[in-house]
PDBQT receptor file of N, H, CA, C and O in Angstrom, charges set to zero:
ATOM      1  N   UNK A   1       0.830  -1.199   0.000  1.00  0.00    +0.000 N 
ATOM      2  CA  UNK A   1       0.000   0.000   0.000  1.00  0.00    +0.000 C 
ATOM      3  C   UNK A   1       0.870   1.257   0.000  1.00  0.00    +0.000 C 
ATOM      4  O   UNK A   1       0.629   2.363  -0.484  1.00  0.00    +0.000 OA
ATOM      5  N   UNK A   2       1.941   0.813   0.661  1.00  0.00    +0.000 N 
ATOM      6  H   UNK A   2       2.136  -0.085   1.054  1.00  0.00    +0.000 HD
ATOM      7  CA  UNK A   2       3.026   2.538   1.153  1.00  0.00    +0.000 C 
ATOM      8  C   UNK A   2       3.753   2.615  -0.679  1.00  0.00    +0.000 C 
ATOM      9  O   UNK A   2       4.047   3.730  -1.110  1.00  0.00    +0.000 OA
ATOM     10  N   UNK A   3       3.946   1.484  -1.499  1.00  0.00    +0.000 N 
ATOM     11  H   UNK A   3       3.707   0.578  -1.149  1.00  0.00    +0.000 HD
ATOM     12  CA  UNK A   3       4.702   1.491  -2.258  1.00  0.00    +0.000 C 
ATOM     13  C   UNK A   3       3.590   2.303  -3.014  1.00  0.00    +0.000 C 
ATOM     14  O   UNK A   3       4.128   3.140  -3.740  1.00  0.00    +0.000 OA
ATOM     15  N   UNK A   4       2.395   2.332  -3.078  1.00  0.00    +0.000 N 
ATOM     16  H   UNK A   4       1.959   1.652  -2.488  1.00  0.00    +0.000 HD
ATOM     17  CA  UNK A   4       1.113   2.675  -4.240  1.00  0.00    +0.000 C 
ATOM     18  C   UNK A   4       1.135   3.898  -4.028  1.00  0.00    +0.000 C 
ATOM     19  O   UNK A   4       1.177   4.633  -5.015  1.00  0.00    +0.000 OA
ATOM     20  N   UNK A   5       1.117   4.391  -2.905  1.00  0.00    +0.000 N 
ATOM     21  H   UNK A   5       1.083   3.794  -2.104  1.00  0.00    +0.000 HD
ATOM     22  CA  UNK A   5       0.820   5.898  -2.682  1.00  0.00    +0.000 C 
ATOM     23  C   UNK A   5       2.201   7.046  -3.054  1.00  0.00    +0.000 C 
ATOM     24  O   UNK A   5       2.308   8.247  -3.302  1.00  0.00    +0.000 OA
ATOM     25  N   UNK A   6       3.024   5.983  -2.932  1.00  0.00    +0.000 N 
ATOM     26  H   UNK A   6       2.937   5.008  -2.731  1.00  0.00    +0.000 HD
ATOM     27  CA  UNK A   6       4.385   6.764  -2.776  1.00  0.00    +0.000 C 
ATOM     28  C   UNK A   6       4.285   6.722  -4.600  1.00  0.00    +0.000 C 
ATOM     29  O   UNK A   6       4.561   7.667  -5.338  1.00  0.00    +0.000 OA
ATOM     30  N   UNK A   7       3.801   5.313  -5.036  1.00  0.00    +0.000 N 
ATOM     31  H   UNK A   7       3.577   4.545  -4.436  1.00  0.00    +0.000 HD
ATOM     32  CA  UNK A   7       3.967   5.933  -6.695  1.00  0.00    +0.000 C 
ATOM     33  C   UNK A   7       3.055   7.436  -7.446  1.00  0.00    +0.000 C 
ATOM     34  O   UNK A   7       3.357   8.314  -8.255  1.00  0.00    +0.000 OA
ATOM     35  N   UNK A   8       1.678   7.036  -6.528  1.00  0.00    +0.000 N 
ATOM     36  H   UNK A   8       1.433   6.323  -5.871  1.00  0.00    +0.000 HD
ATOM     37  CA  UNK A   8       0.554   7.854  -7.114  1.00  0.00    +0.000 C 
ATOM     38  C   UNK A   8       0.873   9.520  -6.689  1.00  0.00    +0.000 C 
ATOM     39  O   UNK A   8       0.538  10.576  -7.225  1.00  0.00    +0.000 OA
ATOM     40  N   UNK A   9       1.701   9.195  -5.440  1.00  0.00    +0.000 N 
ATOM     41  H   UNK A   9       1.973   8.337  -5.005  1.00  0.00    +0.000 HD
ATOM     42  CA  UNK A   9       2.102  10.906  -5.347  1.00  0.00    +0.000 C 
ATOM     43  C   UNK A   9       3.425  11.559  -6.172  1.00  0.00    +0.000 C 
ATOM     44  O   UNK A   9       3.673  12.758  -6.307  1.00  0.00    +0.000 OA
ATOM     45  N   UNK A  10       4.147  10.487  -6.647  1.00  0.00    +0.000 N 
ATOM     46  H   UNK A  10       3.945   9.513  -6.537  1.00  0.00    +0.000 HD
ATOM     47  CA  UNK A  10       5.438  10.976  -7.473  1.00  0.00    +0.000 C 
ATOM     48  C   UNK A  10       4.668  11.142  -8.873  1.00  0.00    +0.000 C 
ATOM     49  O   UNK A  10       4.963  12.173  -9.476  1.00  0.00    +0.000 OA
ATOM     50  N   UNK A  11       3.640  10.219  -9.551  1.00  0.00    +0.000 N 
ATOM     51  H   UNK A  11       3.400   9.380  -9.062  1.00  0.00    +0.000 HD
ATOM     52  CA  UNK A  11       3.091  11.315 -10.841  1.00  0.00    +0.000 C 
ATOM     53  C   UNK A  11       2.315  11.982 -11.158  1.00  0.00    +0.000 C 
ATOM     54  O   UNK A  11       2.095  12.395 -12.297  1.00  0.00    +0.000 OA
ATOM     55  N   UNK A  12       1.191  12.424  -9.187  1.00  0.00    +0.000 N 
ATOM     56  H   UNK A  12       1.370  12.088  -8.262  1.00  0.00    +0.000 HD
ATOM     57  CA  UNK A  12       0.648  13.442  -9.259  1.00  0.00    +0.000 C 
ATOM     58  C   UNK A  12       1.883  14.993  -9.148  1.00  0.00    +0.000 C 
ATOM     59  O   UNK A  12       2.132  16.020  -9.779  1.00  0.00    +0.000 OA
ATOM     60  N   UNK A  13       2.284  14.356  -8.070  1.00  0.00    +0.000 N 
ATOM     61  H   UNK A  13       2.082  13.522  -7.557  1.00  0.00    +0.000 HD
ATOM     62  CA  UNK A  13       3.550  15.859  -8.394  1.00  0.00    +0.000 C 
ATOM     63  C   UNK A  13       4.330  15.894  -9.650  1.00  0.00    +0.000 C 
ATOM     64  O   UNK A  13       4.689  17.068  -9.737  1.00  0.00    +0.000 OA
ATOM     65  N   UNK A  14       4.805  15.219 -10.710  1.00  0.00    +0.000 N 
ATOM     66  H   UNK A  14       4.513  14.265 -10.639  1.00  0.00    +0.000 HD
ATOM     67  CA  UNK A  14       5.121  15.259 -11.763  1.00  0.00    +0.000 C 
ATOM     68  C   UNK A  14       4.107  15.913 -12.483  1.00  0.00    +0.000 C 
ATOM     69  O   UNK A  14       4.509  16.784 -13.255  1.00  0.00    +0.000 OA
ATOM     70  N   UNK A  15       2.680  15.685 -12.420  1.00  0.00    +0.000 N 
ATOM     71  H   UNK A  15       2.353  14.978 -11.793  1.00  0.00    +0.000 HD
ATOM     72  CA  UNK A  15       1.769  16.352 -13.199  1.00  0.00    +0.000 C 
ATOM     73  C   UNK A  15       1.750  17.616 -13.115  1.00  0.00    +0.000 C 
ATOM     74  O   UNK A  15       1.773  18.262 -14.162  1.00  0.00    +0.000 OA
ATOM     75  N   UNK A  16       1.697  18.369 -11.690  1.00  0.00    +0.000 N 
ATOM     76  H   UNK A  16       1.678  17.844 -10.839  1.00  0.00    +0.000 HD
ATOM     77  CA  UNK A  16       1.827  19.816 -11.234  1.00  0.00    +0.000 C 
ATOM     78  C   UNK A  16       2.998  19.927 -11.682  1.00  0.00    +0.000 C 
ATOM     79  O   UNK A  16       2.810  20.221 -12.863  1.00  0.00    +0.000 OA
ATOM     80  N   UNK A  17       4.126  19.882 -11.506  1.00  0.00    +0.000 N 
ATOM     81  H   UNK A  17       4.280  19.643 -10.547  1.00  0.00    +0.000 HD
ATOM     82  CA  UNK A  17       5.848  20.172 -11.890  1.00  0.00    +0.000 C 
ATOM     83  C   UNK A  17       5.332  20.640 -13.569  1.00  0.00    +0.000 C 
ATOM     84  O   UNK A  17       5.344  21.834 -13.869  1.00  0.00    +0.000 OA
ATOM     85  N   UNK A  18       4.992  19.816 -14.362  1.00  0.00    +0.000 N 
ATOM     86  H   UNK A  18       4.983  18.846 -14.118  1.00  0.00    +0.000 HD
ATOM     87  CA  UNK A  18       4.899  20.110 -15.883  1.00  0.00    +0.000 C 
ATOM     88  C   UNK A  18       3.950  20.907 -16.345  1.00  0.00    +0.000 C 
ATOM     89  O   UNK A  18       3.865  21.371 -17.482  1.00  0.00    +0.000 OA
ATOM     90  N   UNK A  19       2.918  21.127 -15.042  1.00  0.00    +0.000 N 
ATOM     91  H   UNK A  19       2.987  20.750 -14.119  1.00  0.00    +0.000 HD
ATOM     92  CA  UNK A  19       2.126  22.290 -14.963  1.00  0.00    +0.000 C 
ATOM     93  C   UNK A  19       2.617  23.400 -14.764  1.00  0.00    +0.000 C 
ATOM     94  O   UNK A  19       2.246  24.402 -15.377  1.00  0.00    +0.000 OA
ATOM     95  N   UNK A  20       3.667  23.395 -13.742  1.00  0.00    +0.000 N 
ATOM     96  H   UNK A  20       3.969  22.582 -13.244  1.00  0.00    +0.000 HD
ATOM     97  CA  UNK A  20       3.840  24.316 -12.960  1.00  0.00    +0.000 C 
ATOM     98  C   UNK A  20       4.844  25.734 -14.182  1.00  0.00    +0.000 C 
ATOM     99  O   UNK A  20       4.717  26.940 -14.395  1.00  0.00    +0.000 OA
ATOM    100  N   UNK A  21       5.919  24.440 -14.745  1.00  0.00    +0.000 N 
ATOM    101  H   UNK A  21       6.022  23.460 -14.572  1.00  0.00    +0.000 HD
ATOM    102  CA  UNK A  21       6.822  25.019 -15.480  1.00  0.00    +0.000 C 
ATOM    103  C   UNK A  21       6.432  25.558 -17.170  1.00  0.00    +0.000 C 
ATOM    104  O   UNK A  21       7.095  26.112 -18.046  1.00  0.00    +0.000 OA
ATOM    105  N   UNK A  22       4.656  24.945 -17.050  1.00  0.00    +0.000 N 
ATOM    106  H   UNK A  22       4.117  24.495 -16.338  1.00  0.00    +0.000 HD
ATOM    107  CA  UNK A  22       4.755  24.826 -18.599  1.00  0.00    +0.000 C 
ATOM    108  C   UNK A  22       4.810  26.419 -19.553  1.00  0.00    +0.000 C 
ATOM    109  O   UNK A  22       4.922  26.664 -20.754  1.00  0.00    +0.000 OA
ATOM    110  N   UNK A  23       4.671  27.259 -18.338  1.00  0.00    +0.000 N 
ATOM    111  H   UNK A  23       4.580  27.060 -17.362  1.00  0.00    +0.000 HD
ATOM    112  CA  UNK A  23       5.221  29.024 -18.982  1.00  0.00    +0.000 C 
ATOM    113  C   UNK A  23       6.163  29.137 -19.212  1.00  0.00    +0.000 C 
ATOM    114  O   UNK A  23       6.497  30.159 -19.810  1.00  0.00    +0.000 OA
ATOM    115  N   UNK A  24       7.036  28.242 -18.899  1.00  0.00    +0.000 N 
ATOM    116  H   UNK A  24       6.765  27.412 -18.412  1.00  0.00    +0.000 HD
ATOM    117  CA  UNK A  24       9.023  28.163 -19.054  1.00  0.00    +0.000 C 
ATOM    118  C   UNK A  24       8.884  27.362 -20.417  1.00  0.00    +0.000 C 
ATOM    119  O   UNK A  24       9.090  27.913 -21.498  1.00  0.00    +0.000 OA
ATOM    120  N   UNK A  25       8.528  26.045 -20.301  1.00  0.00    +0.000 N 
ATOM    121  H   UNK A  25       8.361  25.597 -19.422  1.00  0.00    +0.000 HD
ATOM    122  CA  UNK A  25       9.055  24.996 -20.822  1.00  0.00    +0.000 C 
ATOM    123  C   UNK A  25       7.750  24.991 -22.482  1.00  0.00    +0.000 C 
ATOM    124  O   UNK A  25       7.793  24.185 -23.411  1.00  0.00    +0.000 OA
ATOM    125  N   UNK A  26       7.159  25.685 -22.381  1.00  0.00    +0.000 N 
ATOM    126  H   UNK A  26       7.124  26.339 -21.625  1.00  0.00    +0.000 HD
ATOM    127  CA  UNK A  26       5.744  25.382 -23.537  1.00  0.00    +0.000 C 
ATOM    128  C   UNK A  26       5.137  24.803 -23.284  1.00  0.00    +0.000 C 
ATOM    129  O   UNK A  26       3.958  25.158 -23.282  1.00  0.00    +0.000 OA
ATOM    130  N   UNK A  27       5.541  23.357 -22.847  1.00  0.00    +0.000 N 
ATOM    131  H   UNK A  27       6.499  23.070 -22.848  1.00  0.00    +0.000 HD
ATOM    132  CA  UNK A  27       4.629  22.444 -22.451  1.00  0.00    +0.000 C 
ATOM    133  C   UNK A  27       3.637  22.364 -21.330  1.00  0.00    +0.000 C 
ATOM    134  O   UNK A  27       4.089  22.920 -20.329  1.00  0.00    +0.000 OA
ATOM    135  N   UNK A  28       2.716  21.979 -21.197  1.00  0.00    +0.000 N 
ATOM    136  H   UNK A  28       2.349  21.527 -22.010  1.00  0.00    +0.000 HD
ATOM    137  CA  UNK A  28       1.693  22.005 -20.297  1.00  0.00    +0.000 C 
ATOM    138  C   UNK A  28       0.325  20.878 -20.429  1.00  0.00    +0.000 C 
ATOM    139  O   UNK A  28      -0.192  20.622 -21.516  1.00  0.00    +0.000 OA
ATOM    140  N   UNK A  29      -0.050  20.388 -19.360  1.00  0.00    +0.000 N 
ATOM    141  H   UNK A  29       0.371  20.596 -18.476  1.00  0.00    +0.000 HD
ATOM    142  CA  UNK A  29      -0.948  18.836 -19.516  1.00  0.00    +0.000 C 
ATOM    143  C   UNK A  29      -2.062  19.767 -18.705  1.00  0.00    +0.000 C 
ATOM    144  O   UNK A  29      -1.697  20.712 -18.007  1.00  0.00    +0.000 OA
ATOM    145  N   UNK A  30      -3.719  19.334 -18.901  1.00  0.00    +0.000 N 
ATOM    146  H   UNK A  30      -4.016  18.565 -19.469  1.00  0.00    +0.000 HD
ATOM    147  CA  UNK A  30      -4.451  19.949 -18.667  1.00  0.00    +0.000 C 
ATOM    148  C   UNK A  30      -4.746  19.147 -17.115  1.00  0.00    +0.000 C 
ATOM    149  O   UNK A  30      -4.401  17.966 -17.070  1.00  0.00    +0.000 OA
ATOM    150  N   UNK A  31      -5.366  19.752 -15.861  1.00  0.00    +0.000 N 
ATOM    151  H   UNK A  31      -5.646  20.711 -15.897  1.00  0.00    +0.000 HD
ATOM    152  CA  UNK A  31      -5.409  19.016 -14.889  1.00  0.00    +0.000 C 
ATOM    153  C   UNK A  31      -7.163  18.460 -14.669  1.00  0.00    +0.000 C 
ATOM    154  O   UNK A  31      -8.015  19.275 -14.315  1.00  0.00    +0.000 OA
ATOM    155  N   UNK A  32      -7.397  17.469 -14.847  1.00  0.00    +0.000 N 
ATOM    156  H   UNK A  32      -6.704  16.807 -15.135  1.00  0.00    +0.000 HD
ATOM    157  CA  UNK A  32      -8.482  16.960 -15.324  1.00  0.00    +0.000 C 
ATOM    158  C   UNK A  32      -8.617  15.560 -14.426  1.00  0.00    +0.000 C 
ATOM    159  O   UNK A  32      -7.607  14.966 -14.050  1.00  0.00    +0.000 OA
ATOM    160  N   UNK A  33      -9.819  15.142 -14.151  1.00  0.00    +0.000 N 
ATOM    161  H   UNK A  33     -10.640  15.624 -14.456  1.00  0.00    +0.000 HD
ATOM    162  CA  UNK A  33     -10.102  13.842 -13.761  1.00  0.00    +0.000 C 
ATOM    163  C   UNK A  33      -9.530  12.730 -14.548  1.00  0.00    +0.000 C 
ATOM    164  O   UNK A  33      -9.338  11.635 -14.019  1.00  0.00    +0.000 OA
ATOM    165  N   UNK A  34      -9.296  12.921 -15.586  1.00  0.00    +0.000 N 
ATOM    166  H   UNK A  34      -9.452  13.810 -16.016  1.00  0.00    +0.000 HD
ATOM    167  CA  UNK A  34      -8.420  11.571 -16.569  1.00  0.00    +0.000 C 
ATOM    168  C   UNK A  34      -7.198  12.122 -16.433  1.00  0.00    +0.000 C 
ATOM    169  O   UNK A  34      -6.548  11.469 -17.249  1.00  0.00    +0.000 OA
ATOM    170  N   UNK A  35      -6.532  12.816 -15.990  1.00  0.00    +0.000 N 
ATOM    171  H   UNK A  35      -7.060  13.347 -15.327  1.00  0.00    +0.000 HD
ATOM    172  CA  UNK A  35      -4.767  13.261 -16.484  1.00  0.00    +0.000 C 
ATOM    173  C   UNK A  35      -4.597  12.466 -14.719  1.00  0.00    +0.000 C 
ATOM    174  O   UNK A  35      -3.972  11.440 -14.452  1.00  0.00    +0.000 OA
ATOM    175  N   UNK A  36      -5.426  13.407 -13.700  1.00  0.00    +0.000 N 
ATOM    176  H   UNK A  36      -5.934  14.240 -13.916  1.00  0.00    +0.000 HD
ATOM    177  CA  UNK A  36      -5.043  12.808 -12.480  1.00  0.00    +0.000 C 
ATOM    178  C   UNK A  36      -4.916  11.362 -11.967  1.00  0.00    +0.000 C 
ATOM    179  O   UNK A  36      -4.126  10.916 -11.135  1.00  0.00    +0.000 OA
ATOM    180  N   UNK A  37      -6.058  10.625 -12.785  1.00  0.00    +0.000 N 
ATOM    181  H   UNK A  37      -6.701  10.987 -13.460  1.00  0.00    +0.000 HD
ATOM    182  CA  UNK A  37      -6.321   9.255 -12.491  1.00  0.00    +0.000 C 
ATOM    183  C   UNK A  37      -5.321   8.514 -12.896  1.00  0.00    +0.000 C 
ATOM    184  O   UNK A  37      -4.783   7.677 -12.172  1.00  0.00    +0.000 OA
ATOM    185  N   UNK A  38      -4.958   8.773 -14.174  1.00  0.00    +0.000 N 
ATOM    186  H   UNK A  38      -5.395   9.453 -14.763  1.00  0.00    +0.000 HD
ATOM    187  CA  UNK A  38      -3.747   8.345 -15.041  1.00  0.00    +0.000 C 
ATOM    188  C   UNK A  38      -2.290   8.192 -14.478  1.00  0.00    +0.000 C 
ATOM    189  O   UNK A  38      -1.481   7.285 -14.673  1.00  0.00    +0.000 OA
ATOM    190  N   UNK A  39      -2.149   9.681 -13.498  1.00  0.00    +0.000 N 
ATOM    191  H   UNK A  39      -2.806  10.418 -13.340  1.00  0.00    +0.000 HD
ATOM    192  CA  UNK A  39      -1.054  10.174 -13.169  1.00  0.00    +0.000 C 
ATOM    193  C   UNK A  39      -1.181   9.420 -11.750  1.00  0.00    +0.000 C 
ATOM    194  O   UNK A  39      -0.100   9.014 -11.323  1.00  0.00    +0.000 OA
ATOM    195  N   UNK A  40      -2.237   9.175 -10.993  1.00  0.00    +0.000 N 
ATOM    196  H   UNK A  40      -3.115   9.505 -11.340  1.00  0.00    +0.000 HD
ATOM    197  CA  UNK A  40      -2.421   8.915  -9.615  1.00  0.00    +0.000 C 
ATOM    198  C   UNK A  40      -2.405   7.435  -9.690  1.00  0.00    +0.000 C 
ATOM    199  O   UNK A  40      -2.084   6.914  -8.622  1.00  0.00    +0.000 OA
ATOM    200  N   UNK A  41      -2.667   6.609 -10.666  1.00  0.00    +0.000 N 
ATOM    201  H   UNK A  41      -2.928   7.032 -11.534  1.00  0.00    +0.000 HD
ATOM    202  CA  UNK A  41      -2.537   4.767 -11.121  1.00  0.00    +0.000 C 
ATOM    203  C   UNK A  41      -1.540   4.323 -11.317  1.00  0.00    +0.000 C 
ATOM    204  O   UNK A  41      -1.155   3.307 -10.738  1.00  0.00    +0.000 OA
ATOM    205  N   UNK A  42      -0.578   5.212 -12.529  1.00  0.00    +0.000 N 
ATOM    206  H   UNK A  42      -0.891   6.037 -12.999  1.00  0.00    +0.000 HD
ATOM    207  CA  UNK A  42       0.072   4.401 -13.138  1.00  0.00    +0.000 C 
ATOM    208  C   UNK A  42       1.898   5.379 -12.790  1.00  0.00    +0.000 C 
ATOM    209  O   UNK A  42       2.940   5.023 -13.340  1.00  0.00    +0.000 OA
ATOM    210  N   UNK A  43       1.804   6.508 -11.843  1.00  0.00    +0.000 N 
ATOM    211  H   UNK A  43       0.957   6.797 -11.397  1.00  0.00    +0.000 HD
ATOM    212  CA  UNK A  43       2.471   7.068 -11.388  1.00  0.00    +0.000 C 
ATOM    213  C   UNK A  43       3.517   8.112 -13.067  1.00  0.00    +0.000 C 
ATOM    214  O   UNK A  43       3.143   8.366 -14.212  1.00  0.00    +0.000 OA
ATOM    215  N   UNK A  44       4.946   8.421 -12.252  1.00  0.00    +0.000 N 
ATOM    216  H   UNK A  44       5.250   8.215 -11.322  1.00  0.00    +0.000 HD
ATOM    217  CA  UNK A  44       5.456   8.528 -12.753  1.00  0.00    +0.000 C 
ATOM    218  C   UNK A  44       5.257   8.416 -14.322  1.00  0.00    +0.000 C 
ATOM    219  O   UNK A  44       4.896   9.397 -14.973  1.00  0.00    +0.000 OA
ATOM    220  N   UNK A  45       5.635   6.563 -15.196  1.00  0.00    +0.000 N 
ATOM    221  H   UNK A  45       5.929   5.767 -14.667  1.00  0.00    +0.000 HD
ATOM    222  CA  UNK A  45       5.780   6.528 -16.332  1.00  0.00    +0.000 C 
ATOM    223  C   UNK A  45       3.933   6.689 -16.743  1.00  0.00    +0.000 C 
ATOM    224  O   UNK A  45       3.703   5.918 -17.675  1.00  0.00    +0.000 OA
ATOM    225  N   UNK A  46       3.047   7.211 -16.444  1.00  0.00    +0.000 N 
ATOM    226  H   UNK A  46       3.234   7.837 -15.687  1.00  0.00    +0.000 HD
ATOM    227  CA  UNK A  46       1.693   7.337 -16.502  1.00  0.00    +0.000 C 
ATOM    228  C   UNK A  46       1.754   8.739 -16.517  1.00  0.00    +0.000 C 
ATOM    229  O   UNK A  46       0.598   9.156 -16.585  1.00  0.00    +0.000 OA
ATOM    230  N   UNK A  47       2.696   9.814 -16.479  1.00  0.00    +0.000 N 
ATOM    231  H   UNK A  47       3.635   9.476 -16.424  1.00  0.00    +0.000 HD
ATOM    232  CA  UNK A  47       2.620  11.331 -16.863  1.00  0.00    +0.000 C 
ATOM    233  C   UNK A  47       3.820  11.434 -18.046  1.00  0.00    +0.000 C 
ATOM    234  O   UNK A  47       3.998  12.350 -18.848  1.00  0.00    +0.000 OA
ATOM    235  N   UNK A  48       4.363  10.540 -17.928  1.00  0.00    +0.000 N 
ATOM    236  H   UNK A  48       4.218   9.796 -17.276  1.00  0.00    +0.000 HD
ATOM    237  CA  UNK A  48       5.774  10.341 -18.987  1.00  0.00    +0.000 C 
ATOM    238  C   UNK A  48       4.749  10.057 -20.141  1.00  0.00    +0.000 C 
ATOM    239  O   UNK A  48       4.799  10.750 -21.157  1.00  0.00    +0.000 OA
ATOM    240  N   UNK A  49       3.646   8.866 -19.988  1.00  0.00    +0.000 N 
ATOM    241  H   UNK A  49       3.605   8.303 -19.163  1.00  0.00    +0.000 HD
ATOM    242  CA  UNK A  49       3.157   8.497 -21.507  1.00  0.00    +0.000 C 
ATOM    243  C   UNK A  49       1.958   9.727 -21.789  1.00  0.00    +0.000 C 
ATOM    244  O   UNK A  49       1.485   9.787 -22.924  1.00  0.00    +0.000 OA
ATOM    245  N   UNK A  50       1.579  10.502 -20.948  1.00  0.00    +0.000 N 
ATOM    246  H   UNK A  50       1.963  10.454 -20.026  1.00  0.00    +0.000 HD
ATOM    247  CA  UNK A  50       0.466  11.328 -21.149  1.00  0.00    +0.000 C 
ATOM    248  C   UNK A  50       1.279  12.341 -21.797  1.00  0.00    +0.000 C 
ATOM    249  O   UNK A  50       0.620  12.685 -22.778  1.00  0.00    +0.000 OA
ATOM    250  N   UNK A  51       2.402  13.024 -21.767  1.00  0.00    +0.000 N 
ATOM    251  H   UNK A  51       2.938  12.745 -20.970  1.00  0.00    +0.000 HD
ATOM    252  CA  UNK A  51       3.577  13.937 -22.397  1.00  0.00    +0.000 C 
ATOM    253  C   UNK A  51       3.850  12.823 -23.775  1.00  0.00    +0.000 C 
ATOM    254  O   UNK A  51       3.032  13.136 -24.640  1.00  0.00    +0.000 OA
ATOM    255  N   UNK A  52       4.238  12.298 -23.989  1.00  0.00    +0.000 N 
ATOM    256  H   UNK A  52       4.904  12.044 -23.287  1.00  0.00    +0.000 HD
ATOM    257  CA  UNK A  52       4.467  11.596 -25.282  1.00  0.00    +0.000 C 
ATOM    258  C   UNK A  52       2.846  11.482 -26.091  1.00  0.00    +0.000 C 
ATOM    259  O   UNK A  52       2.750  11.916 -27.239  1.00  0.00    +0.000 OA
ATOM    260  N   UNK A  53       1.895  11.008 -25.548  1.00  0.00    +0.000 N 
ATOM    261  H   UNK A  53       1.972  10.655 -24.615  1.00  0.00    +0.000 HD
ATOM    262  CA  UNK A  53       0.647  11.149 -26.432  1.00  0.00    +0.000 C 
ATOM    263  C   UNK A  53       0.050  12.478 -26.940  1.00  0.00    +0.000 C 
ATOM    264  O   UNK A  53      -0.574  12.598 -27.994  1.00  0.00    +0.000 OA
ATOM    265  N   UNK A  54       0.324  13.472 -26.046  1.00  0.00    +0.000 N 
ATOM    266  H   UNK A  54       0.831  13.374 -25.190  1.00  0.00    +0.000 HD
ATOM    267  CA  UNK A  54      -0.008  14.870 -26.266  1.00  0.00    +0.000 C 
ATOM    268  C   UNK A  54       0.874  15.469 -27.491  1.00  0.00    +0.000 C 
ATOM    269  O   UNK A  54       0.468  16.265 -28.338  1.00  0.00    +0.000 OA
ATOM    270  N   UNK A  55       2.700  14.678 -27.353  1.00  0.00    +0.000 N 
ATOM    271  H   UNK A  55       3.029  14.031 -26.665  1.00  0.00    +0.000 HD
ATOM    272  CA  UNK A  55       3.155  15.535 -28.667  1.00  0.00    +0.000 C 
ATOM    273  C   UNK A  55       2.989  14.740 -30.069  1.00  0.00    +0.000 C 
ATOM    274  O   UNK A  55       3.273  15.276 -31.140  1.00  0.00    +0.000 OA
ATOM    275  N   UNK A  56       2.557  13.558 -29.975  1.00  0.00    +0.000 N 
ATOM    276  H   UNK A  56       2.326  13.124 -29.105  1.00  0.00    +0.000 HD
ATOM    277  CA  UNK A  56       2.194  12.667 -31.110  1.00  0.00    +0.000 C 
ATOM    278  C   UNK A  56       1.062  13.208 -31.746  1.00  0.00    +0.000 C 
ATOM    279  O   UNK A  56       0.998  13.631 -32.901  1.00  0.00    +0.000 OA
ATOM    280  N   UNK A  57       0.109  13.158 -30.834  1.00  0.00    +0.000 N 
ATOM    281  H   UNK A  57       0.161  12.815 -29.896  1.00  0.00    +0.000 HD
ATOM    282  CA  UNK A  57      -1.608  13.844 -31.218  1.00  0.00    +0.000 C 
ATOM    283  C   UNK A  57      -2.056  15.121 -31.012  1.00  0.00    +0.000 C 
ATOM    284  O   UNK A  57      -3.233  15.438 -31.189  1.00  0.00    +0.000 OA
ATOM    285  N   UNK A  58      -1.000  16.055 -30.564  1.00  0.00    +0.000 N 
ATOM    286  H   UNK A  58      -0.044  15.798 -30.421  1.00  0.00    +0.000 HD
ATOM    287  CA  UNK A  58      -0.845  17.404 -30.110  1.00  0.00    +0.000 C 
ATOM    288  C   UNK A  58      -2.083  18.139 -29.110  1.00  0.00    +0.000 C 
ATOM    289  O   UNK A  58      -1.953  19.298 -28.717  1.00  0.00    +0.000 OA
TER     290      UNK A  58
């Protein structure tokens, strides 16, 4: 359970981080019930693939 939460909070804060910077960086992911769920399940590589689908399908 400690390992799940510890994932779901490293790619909810990854989600904000790419939020946070996306006035720096261009990039930016919208914060939404599917970006969070995504980001809060599958952690980390679950905001890594939501950044790769966004620049494929823009």
């Amino acid at each position: 359970m400690r390992r799940w939460v510890r994932s779901a909070a490293g790619g909810i804060g990854a989600l904000l981080l790419v939020d946070a910077l996306g006035g720096f960086t261009g990039v930016s992911m919208a914060l939404n019930p599917f970006t969070l769920t995504t980001c809060g399940v599958f952690g980390v590589p679950g905001t890594v693939t939501l950044l790769v689908l966004k620049a494929v399908f823009g």
